[in-house]
NUVOMAR-361531 format. One record per residue: x, y, z of N, C-alpha, C in turn. Coordinates in nm, 3 decimals, padded with zeros to 5 digits, always signed. Atoms other than C-alpha are relative to their C-alpha. Last residue first. Example, Ala and Ser with C-alpha at 12.3 -4.5 7.8 and 13.67 -1.06 7.14 Angstrom:
ATOM_-00.082_-00.119_-00.006_+01.367_-00.106_+00.714_-00.077_+00.109_+00.073
ATOM_+00.089_-00.119_+00.000_+01.230_-00.450_+00.780_+00.090_+00.120_+00.000
//
This chain:
ATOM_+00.088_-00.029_+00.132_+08.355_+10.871_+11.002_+00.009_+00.088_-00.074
ATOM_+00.096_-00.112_-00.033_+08.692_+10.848_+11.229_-00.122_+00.021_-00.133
ATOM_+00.009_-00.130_+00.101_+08.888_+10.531_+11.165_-00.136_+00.144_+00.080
ATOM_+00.064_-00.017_+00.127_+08.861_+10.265_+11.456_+00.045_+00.125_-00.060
ATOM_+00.010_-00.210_+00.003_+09.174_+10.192_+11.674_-00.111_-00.007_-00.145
ATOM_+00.025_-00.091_+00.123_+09.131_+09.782_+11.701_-00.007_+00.152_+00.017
ATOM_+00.067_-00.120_-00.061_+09.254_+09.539_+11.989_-00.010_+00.064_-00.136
ATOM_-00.030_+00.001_+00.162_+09.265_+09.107_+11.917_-00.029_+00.188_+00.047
ATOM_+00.099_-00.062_+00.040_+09.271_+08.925_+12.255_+00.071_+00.101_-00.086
ATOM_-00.068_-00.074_+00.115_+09.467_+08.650_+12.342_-00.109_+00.092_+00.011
ATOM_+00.097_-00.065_-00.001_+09.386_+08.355_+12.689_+00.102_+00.138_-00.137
ATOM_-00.031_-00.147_-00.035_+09.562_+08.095_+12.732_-00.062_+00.098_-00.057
ATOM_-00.100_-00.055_-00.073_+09.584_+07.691_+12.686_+00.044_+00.190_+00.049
ATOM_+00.013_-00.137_+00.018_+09.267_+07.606_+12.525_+00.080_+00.045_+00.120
ATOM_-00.011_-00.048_-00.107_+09.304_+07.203_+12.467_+00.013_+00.131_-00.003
ATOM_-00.104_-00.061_-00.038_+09.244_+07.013_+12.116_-00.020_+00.123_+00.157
ATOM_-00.111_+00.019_-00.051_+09.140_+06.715_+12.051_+00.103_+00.125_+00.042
ATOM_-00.113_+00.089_+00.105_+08.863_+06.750_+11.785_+00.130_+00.022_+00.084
ATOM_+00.057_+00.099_+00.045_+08.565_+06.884_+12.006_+00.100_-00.082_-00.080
ATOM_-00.007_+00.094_-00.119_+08.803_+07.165_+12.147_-00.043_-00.186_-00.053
ATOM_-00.152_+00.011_+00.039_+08.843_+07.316_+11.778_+00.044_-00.127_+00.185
ATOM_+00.002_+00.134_+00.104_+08.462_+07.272_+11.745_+00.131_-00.031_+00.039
ATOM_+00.060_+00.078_-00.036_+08.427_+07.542_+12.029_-00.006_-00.181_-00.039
ATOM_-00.064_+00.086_-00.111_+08.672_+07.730_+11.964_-00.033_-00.157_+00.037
ATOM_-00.138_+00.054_+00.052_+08.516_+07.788_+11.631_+00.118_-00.045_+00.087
ATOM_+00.022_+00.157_+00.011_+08.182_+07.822_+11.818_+00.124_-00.081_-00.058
ATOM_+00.142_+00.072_+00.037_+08.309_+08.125_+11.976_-00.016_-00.176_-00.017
ATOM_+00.106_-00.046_-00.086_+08.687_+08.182_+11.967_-00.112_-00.007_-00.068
ATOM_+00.103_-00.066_+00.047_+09.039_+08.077_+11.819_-00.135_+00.035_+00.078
ATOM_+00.057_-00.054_-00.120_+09.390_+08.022_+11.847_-00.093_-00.017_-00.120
ATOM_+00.033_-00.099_+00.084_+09.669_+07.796_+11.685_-00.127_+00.072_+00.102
ATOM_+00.064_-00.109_-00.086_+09.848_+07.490_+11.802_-00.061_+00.100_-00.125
ATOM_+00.079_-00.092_+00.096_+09.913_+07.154_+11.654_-00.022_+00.097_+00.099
ATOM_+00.140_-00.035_-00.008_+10.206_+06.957_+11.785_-00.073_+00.099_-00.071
ATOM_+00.006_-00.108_+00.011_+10.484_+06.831_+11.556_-00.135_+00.010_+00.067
ATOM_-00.033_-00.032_-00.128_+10.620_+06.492_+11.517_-00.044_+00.134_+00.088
ATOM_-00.023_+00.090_-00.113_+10.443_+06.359_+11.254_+00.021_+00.033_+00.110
ATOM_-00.094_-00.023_-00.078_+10.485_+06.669_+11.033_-00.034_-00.102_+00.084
ATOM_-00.150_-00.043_+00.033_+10.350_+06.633_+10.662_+00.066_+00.030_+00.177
ATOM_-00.087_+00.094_+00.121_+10.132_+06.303_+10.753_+00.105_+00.144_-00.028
ATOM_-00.084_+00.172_-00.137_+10.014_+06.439_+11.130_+00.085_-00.021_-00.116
ATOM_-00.072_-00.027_-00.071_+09.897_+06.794_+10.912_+00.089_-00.108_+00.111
ATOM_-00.170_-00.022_+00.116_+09.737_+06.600_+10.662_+00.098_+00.044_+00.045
ATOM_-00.071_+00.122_+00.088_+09.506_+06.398_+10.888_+00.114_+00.048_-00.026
ATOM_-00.087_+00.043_-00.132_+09.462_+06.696_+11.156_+00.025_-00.113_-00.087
ATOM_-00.132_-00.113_-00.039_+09.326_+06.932_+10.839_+00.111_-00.088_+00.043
ATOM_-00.098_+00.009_+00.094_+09.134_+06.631_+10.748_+00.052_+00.036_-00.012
ATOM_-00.053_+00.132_-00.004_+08.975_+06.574_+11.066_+00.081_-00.051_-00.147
ATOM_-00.091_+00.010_-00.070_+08.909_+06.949_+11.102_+00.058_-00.126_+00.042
ATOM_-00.128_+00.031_+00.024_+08.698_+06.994_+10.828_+00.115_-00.058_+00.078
ATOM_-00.015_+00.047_+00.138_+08.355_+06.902_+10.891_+00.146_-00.031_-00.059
ATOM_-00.038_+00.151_-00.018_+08.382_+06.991_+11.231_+00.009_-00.037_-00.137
ATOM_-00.087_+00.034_-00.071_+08.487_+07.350_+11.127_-00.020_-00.187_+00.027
ATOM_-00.057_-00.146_-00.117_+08.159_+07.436_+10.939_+00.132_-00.123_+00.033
ATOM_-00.048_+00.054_-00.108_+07.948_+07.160_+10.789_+00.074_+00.051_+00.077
ATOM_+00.138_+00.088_-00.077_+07.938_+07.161_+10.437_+00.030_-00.037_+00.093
ATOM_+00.123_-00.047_+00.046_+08.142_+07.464_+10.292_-00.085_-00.086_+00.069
ATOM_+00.035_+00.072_+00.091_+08.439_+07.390_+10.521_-00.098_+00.039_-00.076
ATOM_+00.148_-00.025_+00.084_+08.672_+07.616_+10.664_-00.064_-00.144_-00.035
ATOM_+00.047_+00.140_+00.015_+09.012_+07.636_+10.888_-00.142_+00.016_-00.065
ATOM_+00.114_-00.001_+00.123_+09.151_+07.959_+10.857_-00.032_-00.149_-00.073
ATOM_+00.052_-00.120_-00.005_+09.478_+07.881_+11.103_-00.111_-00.003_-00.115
ATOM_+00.098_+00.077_+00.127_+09.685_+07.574_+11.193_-00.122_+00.139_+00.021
ATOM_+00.092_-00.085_-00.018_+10.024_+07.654_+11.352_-00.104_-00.043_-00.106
ATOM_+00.087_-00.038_+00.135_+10.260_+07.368_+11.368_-00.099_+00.075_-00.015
ATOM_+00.120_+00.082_+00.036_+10.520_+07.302_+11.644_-00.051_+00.087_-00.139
ATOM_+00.081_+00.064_-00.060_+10.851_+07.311_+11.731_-00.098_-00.070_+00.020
ATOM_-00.119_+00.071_-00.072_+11.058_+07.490_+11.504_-00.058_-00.124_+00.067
ATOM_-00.111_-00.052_-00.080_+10.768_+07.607_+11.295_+00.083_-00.065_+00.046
ATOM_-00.139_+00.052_-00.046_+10.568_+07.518_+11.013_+00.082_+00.086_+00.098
ATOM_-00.115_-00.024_-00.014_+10.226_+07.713_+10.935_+00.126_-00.070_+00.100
ATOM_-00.063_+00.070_-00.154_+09.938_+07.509_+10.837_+00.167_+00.114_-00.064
ATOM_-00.144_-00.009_+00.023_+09.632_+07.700_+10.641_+00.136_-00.080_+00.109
ATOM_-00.080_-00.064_-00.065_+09.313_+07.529_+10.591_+00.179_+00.042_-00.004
ATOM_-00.188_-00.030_+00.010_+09.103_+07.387_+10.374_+00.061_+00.050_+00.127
ATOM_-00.040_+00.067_-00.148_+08.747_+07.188_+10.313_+00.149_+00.071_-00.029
ATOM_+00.121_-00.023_-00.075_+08.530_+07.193_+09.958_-00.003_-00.042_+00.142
ATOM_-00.073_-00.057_-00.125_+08.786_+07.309_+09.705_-00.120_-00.020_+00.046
ATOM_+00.026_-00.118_-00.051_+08.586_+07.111_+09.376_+00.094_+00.016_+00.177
ATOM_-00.124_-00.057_+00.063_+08.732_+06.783_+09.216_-00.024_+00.139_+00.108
ATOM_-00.012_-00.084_+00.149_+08.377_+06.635_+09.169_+00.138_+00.104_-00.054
ATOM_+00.044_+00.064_+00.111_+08.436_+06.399_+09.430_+00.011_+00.034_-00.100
ATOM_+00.165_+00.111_+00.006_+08.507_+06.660_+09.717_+00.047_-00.081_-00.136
ATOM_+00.132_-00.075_+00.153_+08.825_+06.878_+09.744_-00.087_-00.165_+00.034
ATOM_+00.080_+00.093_+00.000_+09.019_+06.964_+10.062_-00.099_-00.015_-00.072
ATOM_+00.145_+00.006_+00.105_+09.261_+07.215_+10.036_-00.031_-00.142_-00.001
ATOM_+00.079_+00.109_+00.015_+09.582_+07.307_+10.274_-00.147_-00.042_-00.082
ATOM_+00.154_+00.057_+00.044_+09.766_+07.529_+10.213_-00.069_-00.113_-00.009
ATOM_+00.026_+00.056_+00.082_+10.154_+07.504_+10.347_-00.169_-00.012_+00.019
ATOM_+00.127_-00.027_-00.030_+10.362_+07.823_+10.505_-00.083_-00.118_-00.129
ATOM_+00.055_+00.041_-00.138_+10.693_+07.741_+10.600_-00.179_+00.000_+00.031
ATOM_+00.017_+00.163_-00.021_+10.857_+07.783_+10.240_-00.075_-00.026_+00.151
ATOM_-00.056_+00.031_-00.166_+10.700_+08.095_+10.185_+00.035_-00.130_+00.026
ATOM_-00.134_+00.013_+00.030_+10.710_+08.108_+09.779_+00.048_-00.014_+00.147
ATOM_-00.053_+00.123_+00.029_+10.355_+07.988_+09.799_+00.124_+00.021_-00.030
ATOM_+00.009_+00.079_-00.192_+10.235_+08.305_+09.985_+00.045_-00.128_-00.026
ATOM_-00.132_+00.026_-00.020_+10.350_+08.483_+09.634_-00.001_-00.046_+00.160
ATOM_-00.096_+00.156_+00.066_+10.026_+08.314_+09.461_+00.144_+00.065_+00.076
ATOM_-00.068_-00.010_+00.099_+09.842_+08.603_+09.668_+00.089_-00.092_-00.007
ATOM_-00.098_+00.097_-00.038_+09.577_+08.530_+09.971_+00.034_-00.011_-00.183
ATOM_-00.073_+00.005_-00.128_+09.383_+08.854_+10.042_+00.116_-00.134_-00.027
ATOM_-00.087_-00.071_+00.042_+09.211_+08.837_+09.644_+00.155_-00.006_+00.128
ATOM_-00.083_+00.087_+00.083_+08.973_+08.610_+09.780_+00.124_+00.060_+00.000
ATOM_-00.130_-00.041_-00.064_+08.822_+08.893_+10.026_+00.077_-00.113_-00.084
ATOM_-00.054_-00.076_+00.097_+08.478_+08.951_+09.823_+00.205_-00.005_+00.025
ATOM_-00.050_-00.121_-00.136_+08.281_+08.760_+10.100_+00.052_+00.132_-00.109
ATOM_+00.045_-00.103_+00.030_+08.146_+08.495_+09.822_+00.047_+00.126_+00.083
ATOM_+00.144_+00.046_-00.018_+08.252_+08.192_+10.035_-00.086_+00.098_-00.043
ATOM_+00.088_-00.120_+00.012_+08.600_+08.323_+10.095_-00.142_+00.014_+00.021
ATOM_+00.054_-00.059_-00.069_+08.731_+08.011_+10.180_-00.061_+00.115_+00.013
ATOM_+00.041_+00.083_-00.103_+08.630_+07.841_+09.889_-00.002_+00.030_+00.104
ATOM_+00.186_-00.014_+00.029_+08.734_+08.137_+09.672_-00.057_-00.081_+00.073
ATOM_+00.022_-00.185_-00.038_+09.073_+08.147_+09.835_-00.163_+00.037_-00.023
ATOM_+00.028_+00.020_-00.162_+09.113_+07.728_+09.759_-00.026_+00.135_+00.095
ATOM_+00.139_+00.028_-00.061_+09.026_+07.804_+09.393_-00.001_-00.028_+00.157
ATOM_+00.136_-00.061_+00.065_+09.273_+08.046_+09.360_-00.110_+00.018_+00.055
ATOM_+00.013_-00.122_-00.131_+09.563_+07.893_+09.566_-00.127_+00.011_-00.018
ATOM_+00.088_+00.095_-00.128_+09.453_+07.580_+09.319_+00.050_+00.090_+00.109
ATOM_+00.097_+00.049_+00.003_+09.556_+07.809_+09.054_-00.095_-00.066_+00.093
ATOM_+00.111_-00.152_-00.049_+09.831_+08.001_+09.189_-00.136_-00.055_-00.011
ATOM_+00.004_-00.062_+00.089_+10.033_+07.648_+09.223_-00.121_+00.076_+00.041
ATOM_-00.119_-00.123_+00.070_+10.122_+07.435_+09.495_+00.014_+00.061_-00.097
ATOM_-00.007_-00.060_+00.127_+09.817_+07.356_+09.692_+00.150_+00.053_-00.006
ATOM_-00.077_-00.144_-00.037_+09.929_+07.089_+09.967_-00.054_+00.083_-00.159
ATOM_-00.151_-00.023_+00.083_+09.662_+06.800_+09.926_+00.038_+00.120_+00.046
ATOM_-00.049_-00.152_-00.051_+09.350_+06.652_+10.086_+00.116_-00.003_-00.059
ATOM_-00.148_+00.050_+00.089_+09.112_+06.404_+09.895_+00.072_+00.100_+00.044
ATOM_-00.061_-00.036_+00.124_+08.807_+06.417_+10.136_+00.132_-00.009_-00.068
ATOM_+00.119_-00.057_+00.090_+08.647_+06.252_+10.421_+00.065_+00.046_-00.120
ATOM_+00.027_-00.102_+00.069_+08.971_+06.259_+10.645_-00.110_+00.090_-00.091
ATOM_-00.033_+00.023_+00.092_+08.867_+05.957_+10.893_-00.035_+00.163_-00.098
ATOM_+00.122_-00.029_+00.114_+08.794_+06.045_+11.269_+00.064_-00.050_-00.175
ATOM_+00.092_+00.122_+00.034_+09.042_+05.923_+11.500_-00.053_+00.015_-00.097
ATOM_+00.147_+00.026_-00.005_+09.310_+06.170_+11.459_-00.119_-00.095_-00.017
ATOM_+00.092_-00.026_+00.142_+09.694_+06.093_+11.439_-00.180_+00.007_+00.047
ATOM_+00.057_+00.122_-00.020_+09.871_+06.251_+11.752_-00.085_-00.021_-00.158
ATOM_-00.002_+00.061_+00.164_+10.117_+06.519_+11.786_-00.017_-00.124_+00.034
ATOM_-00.131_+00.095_+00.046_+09.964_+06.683_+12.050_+00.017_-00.084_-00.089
ATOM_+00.024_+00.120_-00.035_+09.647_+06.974_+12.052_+00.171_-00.124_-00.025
ATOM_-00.068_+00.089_+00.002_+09.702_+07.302_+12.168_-00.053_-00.109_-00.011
ATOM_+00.024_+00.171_-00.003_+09.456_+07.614_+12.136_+00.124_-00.080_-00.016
ATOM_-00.107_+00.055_+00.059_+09.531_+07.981_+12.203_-00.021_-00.149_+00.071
ATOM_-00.100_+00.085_-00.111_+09.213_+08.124_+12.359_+00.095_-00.089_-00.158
ATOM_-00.025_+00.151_+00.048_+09.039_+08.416_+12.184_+00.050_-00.088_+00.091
ATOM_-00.076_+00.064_-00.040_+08.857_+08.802_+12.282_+00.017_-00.170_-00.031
ATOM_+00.043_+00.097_-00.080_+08.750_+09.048_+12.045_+00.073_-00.131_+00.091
ATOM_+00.043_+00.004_+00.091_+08.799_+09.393_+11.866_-00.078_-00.164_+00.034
ATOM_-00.005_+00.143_+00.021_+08.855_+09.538_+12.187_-00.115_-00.043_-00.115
ATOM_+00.121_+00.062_-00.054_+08.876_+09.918_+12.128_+00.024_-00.177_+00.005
ATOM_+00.012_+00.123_+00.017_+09.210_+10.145_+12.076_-00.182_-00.078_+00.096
ATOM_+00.143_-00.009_+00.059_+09.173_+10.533_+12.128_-00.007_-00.127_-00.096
ATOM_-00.067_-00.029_+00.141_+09.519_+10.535_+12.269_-00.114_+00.032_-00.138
ATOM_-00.046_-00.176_-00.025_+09.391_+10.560_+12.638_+00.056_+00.055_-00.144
ATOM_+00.103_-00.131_+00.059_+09.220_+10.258_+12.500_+00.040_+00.101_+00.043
ATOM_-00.011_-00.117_+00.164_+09.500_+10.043_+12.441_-00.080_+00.065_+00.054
ATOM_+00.124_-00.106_-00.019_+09.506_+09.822_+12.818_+00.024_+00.093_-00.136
ATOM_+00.014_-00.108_+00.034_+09.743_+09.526_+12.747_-00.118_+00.093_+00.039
ATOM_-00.062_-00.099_-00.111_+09.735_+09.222_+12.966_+00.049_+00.119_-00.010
ATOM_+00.155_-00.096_-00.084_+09.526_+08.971_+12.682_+00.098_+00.092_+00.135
ATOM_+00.017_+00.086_-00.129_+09.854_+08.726_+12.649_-00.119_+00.090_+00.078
ATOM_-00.025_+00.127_-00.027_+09.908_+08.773_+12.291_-00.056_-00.074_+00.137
ATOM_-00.079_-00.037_-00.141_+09.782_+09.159_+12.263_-00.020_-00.167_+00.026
ATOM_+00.029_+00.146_-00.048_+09.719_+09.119_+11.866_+00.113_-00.039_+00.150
ATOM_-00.129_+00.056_-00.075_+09.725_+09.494_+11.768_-00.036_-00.147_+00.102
ATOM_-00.013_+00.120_-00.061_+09.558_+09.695_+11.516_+00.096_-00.075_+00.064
ATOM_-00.097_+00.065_-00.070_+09.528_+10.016_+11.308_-00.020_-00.084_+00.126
ATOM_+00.011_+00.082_-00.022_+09.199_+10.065_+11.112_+00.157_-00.071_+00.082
ATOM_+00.084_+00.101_-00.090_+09.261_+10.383_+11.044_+00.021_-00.125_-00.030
ATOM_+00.081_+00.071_+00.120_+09.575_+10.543_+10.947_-00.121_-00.041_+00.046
ATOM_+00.056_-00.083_+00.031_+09.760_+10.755_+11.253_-00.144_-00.038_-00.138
ATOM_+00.159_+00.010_-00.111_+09.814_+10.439_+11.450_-00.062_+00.192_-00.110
ATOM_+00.031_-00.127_+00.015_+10.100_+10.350_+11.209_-00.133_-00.024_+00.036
ATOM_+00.089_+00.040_+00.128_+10.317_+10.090_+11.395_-00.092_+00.123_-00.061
ATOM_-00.010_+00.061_+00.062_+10.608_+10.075_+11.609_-00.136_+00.006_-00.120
ATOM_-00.113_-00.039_+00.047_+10.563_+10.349_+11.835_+00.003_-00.060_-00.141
ATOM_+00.046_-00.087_+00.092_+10.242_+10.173_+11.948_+00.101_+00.065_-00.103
ATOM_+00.063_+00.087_+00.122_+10.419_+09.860_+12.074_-00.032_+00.138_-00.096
ATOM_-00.097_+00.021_+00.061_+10.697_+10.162_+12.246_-00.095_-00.121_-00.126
ATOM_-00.036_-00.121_+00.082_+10.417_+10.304_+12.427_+00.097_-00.086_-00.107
ATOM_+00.102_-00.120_+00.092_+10.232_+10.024_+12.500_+00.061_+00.068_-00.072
ATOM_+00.043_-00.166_-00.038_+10.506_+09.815_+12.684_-00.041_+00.043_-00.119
ATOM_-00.067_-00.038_+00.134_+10.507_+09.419_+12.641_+00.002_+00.145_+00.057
ATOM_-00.031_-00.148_-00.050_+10.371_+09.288_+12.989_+00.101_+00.075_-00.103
ATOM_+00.079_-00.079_-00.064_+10.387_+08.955_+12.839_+00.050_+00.126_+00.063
ATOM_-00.011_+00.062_-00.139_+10.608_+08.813_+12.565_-00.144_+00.122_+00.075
ATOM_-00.065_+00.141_-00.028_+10.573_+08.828_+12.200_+00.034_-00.074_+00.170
ATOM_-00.069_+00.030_-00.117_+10.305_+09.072_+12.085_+00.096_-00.156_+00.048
ATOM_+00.031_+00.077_-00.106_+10.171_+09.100_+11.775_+00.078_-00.014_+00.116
ATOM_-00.102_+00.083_-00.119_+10.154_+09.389_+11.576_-00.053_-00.112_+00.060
ATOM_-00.118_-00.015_+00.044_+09.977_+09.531_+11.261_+00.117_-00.007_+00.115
ATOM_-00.055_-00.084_-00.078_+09.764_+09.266_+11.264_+00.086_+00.088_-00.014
ATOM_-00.115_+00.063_-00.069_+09.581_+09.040_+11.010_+00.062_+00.135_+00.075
ATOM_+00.007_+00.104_-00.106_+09.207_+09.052_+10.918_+00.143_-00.034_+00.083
ATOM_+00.134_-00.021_-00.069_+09.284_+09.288_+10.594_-00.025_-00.171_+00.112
ATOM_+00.122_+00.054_+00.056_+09.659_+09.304_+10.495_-00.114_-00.031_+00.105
ATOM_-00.027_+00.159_+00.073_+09.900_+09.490_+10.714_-00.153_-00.014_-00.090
ATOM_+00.095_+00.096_-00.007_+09.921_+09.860_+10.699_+00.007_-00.155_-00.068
ATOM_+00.078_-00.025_+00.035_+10.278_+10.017_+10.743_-00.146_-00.127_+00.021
ATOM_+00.031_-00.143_-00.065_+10.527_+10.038_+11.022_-00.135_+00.021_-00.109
ATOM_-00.027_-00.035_+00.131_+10.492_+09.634_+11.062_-00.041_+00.131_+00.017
ATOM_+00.088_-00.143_+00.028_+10.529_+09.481_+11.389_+00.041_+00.057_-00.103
ATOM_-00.063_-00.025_+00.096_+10.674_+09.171_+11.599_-00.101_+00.138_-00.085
ATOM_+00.139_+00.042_+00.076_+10.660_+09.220_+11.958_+00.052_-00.016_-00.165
ATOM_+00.080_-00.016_-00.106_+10.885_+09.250_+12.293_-00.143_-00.052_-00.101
ATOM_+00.024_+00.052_-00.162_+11.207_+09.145_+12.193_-00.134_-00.042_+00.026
ATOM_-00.063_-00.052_-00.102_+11.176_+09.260_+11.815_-00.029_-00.119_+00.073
ATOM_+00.007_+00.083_-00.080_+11.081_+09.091_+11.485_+00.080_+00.037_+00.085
ATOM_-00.126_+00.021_-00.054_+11.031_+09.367_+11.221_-00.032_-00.119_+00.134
ATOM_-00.004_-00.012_-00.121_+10.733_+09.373_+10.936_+00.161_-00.010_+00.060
ATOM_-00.126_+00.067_-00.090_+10.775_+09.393_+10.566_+00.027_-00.002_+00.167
ATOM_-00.027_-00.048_-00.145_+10.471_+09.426_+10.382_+00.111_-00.055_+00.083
ATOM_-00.121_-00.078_+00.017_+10.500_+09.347_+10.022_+00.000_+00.078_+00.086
ATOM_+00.069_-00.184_+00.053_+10.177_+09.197_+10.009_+00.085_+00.115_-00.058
ATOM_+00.024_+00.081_+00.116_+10.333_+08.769_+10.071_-00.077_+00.160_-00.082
ATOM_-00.159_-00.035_+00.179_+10.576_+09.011_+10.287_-00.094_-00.073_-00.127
ATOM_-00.068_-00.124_+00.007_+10.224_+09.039_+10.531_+00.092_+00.040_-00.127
ATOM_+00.101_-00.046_+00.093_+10.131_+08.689_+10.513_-00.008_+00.164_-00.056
ATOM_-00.027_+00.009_+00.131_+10.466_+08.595_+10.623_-00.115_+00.033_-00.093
ATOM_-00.128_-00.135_+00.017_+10.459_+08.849_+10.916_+00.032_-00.096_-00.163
ATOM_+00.050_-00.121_+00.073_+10.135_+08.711_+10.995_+00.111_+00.080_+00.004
ATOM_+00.118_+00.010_+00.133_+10.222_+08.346_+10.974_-00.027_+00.122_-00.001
ATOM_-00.083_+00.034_+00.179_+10.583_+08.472_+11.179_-00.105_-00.086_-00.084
ATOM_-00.039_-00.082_+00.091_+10.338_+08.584_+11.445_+00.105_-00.008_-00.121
ATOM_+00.102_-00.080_+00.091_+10.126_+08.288_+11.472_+00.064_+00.128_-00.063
ATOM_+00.063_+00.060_+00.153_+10.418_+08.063_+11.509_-00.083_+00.105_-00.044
ATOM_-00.139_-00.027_+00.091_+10.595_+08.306_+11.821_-00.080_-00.025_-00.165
ATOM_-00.047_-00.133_+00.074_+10.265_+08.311_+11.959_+00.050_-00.023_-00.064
ATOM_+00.146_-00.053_+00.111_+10.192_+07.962_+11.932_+00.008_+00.123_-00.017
ATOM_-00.028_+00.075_+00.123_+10.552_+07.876_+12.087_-00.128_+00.023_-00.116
ATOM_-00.119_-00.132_+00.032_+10.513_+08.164_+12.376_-00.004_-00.067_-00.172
ATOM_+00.043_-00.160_+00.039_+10.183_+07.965_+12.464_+00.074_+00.056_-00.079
ATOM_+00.058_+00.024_+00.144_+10.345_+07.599_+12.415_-00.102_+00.152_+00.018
ATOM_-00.118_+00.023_+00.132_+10.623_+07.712_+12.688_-00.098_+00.008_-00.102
ATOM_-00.068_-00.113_+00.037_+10.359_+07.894_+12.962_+00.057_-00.002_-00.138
ATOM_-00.087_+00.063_+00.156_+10.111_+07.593_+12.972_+00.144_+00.078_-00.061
ATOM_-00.076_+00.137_-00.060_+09.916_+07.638_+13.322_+00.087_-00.030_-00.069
ATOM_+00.002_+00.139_+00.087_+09.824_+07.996_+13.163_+00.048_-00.071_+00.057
ATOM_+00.068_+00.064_-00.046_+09.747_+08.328_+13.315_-00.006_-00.135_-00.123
ATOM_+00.069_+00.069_+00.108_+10.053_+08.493_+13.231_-00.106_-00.091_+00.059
//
């Protein structure tokens, strides 16, 4: 594993894959949680995996096994980047670093009125907010609020409007923080109200989660450290 951090790696895996194994059942996808990875035999919902890996040097044959590579768009979130897919007719879809920051309260001040959405409604509008016209709203269904571990975050402006969210998934340990947005202002914008609300529902709880580009980039800028290296693999469809 090329990481100084080994424990809070395995622990951001672990989190990220039980958020995409609950985003998954929130479809009526039922993934399995092995040894080596967790993995659903049918297609997960759009942007999310249909495996992730849980330790390193996982074995290929047996990840693949697990999932349906005959469909297109089949996918696989190689945790610690040390997979090779393409003899499978897998491509790198792109590469991330799994971020850590500690449970600390944030300097910066929240800016907006932040809350847990608990009803379909304010799912809704917090889906259309991140969406941002895209067409993918629809991806996050009122039964992701029956997950108890998984809490929305939404950040509304003045006028009431979703305008700042993210998702925080609860774990044993720590707290996964994923689809961070703002309309004004990108990632810095939000990420001092994410790290507000997330200190007030878990205090004790570090923040991890992954990401890449400039979204790393911001995610450093607000306290947090890039403990290991992920990368995301894709089997395209045939035209």
């Amino acid at each position: 594993m090329n990481s100084s951090h080994p424990s809070l790696v395995r622990a951001a895996v672990r989190n990220n894959a039980e958020w995409c194994a609950a985003m998954s059942r929130s479809h009526g996808v039922e993934g399995e949680l092995g040894e080596q990875a967790w993995a659903a035999p049918v297609r997960t919902p759009v942007y999310y995996p249909d495996a992730v890996t849980l330790v390193a040097g996982a074995d290929p044959a047996a990840l693949l096994s697990r999932i349906d590579t005959a469909a297109p768009g089949a996918s696989v979130k190689d945790s610690f980047a040390d997979l090779d897919l393409t003899d499978a007719g897998f491509r790198v879809l792109f590469d991330a670093r799994w971020i850590h920051r500690p449970a600390s309260e944030p300097a910066g001040p929240p800016g907006l009125d932040w809350s847990v959405a608990g009803d379909p409604d304010t799912l809704r509008a917090w889906a259309l907010a991140w969406d941002d016209g895209n067409g993918d709203a629809p991806l996050f269904r009122p039964e992701l609020l029956d997950d108890p571990a998984t809490f929305v975050l939404a950040g509304r402006s003045a006028d009431g409007r979703v305008a700042a969210g993210a998702v925080a998934s609860r774990g044993d340990h720590v707290v996964g923080v994923s689809n961070v947005f703002a309309l004004d202002g990108g990632p810095d914008a939000a990420w001092p109200g994410v790290l507000h609300t997330v200190h007030s529902l878990f205090p004790g709880l570090p923040v991890v989660g992954y990401e890449h580009g400039d979204d790393l980039a911001a995610a450093l800028r607000h306290g947090f450290e890039a403990i290991g290296p992920l990368r995301v693999w894709i089997r395209p469809g045939q035209d």
